[in-house]
Structures are given as C-alpha cells and as structure tokens.
VEXDREN-2710 file (C-alpha; in Angstrom, 1 decimal):
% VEXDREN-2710
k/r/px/py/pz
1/UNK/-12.0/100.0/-61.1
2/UNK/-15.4/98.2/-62.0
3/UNK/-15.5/97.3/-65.2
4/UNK/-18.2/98.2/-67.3
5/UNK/-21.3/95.7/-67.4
6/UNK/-23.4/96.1/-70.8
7/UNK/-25.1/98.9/-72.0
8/UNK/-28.8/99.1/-73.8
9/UNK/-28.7/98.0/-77.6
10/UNK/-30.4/101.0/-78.7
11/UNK/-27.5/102.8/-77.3
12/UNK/-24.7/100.6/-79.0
13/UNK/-26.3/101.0/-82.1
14/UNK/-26.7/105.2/-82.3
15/UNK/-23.2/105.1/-80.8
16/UNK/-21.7/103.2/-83.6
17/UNK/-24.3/103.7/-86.7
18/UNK/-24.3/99.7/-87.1
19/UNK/-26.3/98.9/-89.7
20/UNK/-27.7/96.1/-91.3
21/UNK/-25.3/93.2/-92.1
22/UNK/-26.7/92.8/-95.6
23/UNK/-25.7/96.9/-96.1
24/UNK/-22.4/97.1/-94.7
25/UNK/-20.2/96.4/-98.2
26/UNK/-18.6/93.3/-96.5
27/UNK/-19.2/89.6/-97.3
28/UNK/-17.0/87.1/-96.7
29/UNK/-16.1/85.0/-99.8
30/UNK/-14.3/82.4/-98.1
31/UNK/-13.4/80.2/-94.9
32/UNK/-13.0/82.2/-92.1
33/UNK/-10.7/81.6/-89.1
34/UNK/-11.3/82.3/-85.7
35/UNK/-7.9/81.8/-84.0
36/UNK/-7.9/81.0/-80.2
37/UNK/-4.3/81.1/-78.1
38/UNK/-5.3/77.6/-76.3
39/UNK/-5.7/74.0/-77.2
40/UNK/-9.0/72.2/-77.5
41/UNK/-10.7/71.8/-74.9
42/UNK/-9.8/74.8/-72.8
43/UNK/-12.1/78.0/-72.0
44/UNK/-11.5/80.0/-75.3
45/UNK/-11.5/77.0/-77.6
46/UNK/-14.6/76.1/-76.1
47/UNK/-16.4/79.7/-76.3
48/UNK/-15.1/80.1/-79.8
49/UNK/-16.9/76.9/-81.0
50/UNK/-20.0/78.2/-78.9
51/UNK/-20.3/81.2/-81.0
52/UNK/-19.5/79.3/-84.0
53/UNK/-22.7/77.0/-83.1
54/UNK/-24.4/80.6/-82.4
55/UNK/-24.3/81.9/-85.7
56/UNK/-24.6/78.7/-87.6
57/UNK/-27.8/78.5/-85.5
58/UNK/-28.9/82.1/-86.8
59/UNK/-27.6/82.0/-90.6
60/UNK/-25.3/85.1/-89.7
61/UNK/-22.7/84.4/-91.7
62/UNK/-22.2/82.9/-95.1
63/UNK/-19.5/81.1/-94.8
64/UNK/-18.4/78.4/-92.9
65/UNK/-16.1/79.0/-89.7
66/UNK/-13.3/77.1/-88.1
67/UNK/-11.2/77.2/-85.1
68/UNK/-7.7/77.9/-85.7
69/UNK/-5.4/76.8/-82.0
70/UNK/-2.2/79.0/-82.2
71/UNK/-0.5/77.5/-78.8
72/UNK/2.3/78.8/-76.5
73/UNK/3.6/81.6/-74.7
74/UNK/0.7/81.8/-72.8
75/UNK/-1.0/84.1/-76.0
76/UNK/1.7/85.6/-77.3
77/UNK/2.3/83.4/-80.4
78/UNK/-1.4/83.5/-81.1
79/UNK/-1.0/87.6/-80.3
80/UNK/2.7/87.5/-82.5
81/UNK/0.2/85.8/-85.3
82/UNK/-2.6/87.6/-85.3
83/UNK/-0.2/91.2/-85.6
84/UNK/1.7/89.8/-88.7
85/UNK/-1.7/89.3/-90.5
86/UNK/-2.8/93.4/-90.9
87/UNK/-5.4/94.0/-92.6
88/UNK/-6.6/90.3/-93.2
89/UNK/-10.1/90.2/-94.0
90/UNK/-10.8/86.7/-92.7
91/UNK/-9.5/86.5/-89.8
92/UNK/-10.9/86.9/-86.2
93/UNK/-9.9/85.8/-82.5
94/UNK/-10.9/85.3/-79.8
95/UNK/-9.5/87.8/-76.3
96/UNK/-9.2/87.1/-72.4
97/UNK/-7.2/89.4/-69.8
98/UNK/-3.6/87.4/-71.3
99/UNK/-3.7/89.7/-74.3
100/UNK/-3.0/92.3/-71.9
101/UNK/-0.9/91.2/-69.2
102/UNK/1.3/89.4/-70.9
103/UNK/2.6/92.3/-72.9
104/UNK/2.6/93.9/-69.7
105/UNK/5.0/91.6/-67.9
106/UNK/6.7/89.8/-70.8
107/UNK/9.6/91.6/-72.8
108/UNK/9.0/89.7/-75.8
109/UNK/5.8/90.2/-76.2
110/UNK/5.6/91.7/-80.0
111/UNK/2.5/92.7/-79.9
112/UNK/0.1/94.5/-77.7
113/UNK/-4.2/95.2/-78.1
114/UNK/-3.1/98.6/-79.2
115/UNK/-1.7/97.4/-82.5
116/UNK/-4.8/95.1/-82.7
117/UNK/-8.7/96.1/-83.7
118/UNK/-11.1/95.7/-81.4
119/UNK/-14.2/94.4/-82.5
120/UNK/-16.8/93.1/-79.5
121/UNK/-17.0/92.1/-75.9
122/UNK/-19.3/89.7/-75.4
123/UNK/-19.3/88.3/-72.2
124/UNK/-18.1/89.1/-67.8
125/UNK/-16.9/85.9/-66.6
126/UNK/-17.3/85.4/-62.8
127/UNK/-14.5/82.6/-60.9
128/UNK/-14.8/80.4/-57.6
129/UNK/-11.9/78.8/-56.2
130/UNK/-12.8/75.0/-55.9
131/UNK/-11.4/71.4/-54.4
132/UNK/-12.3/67.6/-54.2
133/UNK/-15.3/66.9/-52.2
134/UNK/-13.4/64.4/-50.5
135/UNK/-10.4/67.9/-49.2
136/UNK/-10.4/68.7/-45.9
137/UNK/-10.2/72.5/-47.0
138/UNK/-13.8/73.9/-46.6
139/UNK/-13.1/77.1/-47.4
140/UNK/-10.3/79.7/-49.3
141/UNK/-9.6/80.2/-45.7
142/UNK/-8.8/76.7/-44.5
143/UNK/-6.5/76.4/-47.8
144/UNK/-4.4/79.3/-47.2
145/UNK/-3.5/78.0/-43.9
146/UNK/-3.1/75.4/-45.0
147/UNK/-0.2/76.6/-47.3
148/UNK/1.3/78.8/-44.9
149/UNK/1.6/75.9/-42.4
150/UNK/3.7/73.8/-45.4
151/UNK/5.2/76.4/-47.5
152/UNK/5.2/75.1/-51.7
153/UNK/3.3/71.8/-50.6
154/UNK/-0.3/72.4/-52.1
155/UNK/-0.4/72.9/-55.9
156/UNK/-2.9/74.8/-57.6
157/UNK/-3.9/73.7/-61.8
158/UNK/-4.3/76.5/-64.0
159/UNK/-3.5/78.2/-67.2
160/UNK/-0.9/80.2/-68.2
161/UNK/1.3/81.9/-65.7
162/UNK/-0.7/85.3/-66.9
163/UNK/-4.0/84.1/-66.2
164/UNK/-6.7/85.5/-64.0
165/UNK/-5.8/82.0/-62.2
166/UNK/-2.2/82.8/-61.2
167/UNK/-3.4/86.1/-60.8
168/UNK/-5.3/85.0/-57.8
169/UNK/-2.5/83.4/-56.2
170/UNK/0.4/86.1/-56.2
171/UNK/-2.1/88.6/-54.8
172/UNK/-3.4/86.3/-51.6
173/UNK/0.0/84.7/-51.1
174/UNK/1.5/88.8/-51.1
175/UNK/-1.4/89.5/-48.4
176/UNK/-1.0/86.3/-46.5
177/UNK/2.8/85.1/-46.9
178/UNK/1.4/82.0/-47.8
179/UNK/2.7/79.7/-50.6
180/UNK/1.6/77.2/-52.9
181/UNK/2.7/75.9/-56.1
182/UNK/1.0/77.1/-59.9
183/UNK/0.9/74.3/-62.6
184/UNK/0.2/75.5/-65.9
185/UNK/-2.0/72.9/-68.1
186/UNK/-2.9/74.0/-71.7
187/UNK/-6.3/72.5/-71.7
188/UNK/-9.0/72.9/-69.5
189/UNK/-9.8/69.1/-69.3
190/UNK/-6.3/68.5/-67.9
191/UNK/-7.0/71.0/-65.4
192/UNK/-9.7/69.6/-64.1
193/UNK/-8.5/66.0/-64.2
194/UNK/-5.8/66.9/-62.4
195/UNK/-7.7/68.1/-59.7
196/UNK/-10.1/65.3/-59.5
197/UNK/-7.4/62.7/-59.9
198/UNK/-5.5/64.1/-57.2
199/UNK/-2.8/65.3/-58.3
200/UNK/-3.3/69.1/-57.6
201/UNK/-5.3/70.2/-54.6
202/UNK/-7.2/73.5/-55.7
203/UNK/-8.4/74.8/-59.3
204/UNK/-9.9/78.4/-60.4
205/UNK/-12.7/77.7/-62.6
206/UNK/-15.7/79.4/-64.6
207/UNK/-19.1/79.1/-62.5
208/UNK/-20.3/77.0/-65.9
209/UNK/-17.3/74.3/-65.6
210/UNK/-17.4/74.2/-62.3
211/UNK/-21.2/73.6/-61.6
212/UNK/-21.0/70.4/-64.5
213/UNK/-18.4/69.1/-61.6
214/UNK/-20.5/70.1/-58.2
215/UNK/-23.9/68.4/-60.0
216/UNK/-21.6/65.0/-60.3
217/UNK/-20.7/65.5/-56.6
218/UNK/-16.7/65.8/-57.9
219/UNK/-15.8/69.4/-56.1
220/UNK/-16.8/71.9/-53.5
221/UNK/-16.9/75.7/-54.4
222/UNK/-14.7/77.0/-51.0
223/UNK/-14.8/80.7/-52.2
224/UNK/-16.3/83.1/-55.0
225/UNK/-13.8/85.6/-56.6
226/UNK/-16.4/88.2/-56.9
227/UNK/-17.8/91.0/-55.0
228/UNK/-21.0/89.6/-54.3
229/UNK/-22.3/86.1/-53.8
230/UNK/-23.3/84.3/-57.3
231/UNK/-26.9/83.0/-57.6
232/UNK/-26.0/79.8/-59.1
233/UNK/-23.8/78.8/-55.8
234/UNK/-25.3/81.3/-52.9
235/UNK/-23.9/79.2/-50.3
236/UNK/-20.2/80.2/-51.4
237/UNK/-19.0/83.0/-49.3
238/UNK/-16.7/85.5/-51.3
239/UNK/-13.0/86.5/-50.7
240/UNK/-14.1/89.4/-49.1
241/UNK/-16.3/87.5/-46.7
242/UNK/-13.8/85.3/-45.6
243/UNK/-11.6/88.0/-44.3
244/UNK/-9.2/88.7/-47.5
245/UNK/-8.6/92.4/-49.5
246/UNK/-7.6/90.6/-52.4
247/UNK/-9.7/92.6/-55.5
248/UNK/-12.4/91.6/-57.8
249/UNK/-10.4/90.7/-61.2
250/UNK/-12.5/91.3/-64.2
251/UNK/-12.9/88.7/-67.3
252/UNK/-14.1/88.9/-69.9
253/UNK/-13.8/87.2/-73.6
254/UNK/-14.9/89.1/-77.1
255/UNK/-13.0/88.9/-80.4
256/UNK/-10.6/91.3/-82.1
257/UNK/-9.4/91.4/-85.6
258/UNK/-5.8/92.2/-87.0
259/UNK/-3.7/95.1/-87.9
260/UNK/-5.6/98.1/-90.0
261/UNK/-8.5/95.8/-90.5
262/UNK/-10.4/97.7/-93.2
263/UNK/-13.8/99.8/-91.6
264/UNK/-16.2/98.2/-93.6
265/UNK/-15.0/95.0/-92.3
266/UNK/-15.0/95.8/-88.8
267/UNK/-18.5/97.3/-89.6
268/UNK/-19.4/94.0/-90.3
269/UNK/-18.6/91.9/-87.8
270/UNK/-20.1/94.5/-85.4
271/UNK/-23.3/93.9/-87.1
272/UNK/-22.9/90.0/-87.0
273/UNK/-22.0/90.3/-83.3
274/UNK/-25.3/92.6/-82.9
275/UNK/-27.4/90.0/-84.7
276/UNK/-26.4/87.4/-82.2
277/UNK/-26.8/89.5/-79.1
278/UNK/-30.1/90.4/-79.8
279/UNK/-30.9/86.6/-80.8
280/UNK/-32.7/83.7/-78.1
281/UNK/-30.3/81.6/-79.2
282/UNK/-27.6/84.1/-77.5
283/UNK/-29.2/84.6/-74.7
284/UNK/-30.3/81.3/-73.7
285/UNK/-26.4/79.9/-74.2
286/UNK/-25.5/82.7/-71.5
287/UNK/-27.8/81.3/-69.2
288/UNK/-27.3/77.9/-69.4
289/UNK/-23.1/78.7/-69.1
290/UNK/-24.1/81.2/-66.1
291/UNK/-22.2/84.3/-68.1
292/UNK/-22.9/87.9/-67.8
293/UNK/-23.8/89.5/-70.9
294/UNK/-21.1/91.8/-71.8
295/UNK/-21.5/93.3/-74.8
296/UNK/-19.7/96.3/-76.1
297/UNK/-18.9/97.8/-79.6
298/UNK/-17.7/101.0/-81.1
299/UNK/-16.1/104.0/-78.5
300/UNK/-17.6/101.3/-76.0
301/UNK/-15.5/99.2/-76.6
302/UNK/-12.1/100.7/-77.3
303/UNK/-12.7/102.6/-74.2
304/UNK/-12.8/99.4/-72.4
305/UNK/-9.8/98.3/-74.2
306/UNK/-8.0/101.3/-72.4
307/UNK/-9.2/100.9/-68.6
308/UNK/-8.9/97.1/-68.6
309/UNK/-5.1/97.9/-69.6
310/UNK/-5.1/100.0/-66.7
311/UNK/-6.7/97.7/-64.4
312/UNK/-4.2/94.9/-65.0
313/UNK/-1.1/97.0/-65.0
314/UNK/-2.8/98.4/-60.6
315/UNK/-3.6/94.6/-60.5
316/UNK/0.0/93.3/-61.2
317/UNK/1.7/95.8/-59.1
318/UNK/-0.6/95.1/-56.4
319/UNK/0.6/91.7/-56.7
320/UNK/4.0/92.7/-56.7
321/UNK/4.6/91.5/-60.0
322/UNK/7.1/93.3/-62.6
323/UNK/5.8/95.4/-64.9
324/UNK/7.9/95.7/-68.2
325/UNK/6.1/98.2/-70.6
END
C-alpha cells in the first residue's frame, strides 16, 4: 500500500469545515500536556518540543505547553494512559507506527487507535540504514553478509522491539536467513552513541539525525529504506537497488487526543494544526529536518488511521511475526 502523501489545504478545509480558531467554542484555560511514549531525547520527544517551539513561534495557542514522557512497553503505558483519560480536554500526544503494531502483536496491549481520536498527521518520515565511517560494510549488502557469515554477531541499536527499526530487521533476515542482534535504547542519543562508540555496528535513523552525523564525518548512509533515492543523500542506493524485496514501511508522526474527546475540542486543535501548516515557520522546520509534509485532518485522516492498521498488520505477517488481534 502507498500511503497517502498530503492533500491541497483548500481541500482539507471544505472536507472538514475547519474554521477559525478564534470561532470554534474551544479555549484552553489551562496547561496543556502533550504526552510522548519515549524519553528525552528520542525522535517523538524531540518532534513534540519542535511543534511546541512552532506554535509558541505563531501565538497559536494561549496557553503554555509541556511535554509529558510516559515510558515503557514500547508505547503501551503512554497508549494504557492516554485511554484512561476520555474525554480530557487538555491533553494531546504525540503518534508513530508503535501505536499500531504493538496492539497488533502484544496481548496486553489495552488500548488500540480505535478507542483513541485522531486529530492530525503532520509529517512522512523517510529512514537510511547507517554505520561508522571507519566499518568495513559499504553497503546494506556487505552487512547482511556479513551477518549470515557470523550468525547473532553484529548488533543493530534501535527502539522498541515494535519500531519501524526492528521492523527492518525481521523482514531482511526472513528474506536473507541472515541474523543479527536488536538492542532496544529508550533514547535516541543512546542510540546513536552506541553506534559511534562502538558498541553496536548498524543504526536505522531519520534522514535529519543522520545527516547532523554524516556532516561531522561520524557515519556512512549504506542504504535508503525508501522507494526512491532521497535528495539529501542521492548517492545512497535503496533496498531495492541493492538487490532486496524487502517493502517501503511508511512513518509518519501527528497527534491524537483521548477517549470521546468532545467535537469542539477536536475542532480546535484541527484549526491550531491548520494554522501551523500553513505558517513559514512550519514549513521551513520541515526543510531544515528533511520531512515530508504530511498533513491530514478530518475523513483524511481517520481513513489513514484504517489503511495504516492494515499496512502494518501485511507488514508483520510478511515478516513472519505473530499477529495477536
């Protein structure tokens, strides 16, 4: 499935009769958390306090916004959280692919995106595989060979055992029969200085994290996870290129609010969201961090919601990983 790429504002806005923020019924009256399933420093933390900058920049909201780090089981507590909070009015967070596949291959999961409400996608995130300058592995090719030649040897950093990262690895390990280890970091910056340090040998990254690293000389890109070539790092061949089937796994990251959250409220932050989209400010942060825009709202949106749920649950079986729900 290709997921969706954005669709023209004038179309998001008849679809979904957003109006003006000031109009909508809905101010906030107090502090207002946006809750992210990882620890500082890692990719959702990060983007959370990005937007946060966004709208501070743009006077979008009137009152102030703070990050709220709900850690562990890979999303679910943050998920578990977030469901036990219907209907609160002041309370937002942030979503990656885990708040679906975890539900999907976790039994305990207590929550899933249908019991949530959607409120925006904001941004497609593109991935490159990447090592040390100083590896001997010069592509995704030379890595895997590398692993089937020394089966459980190399070790890859990553996220949670969910993520897009691990992900990667059960579907080119199921085509290849190769085998290398996954170690699961809560924060981005212990992923990376584990890499760099030496004490993993290959790390999924964002295009933005990882070109901060290729600029300092510290990594090589040896493959892009997308379909086509990025523009940022054309000299990185894709998956596809190389010689592996291994799919295209979409990203993306957006914000969803709890349980039954009341219309006008949703209405709201749909308009806030639409403010920042259309602002410089917006646009320029997702050039400088090399993002696609994304943007969704409304029937968009919760269509999205669906297919991506689908797309994980092929993606998983694909990689021969059990499906529980």
């Amino acid at each position: 499935m290709k997921i969706r790429t954005a669709i023209p504002l004038a179309a998001v806005l008849a679809a979904t009769g957003v109006a003006d923020v000031s109009a909508q019924g809905f101010t906030p009256d107090r502090t207002i958390e946006v809750m992210v399933h990882s620890g500082p420093g890692a990719g959702n933390d990060v983007f959370a306090r990005s937007v946060i900058k966004v709208l501070n920049e743009i006077k979008a909201v009137p009152q102030q916004m703070q990050v709220l780090n709900k850690t562990g089981g890979g999303g679910l507590v943050a998920m578990s959280y977030l469901g036990e909070k219907k209907a609160d009015t002041h309370l937002i967070a942030v979503f990656t692919s885990v708040w679906w596949v975890n539900p999907l291959i976790r039994k305990e999961a207590a929550v899933t995106m249908k019991e949530l409400t959607p409120v925006a996608r904001l941004i497609l995130e593109p991935a490159v595989m990447t090592v040390r300058t100083d590896s001997p592995y010069k592509s995704a090719r030379d890595f895997v060979e590398a692993a089937k030649k020394d089966p459980g040897k190399l070790k890859q950093s990553g996220g949670s055992l969910s993520s897009r990262d691990n992900s990667y690895r059960f579907l080119l390990m199921k085509e290849t029969g190769a085998n290398w280890q996954f170690i699961s970091m809560k924060s981005g910056g212990e992923r990376v200085a584990a890499l760099l340090g030496g004490h993993v040998d290959m790390m999924i990254m964002e295009p933005a994290e990882a070109m901060e690293q290729i600029r300092a000389g510290k990594i090589r890109v040896i493959a892009t996870l997308m379909n086509n070539r990025l523009p940022s790092i054309p000299d990185a061949s894709t998956l596809k290129e190389q010689g592996f089937k291994a799919p295209e796994i979409p990203q993306s990251r957006g914000f969803v609010g709890p349980p039954g959250l009341p219309a006008n409220v949703k209405t709201y932050w749909e308009g806030v969201f639409t403010k920042m989209y259309k602002s410089s400010e917006w646009q320029a942060f997702l050039k400088e961090n090399l993002y696609e825009d994304g943007f969704l709202i409304g029937a968009d949106l919760n269509k999205f919601v669906d297919d991506y749920g689908n797309t994980m649950r092929g993606i998983l079986k694909e990689a021969g990983i059990k499906i529980v729900r």
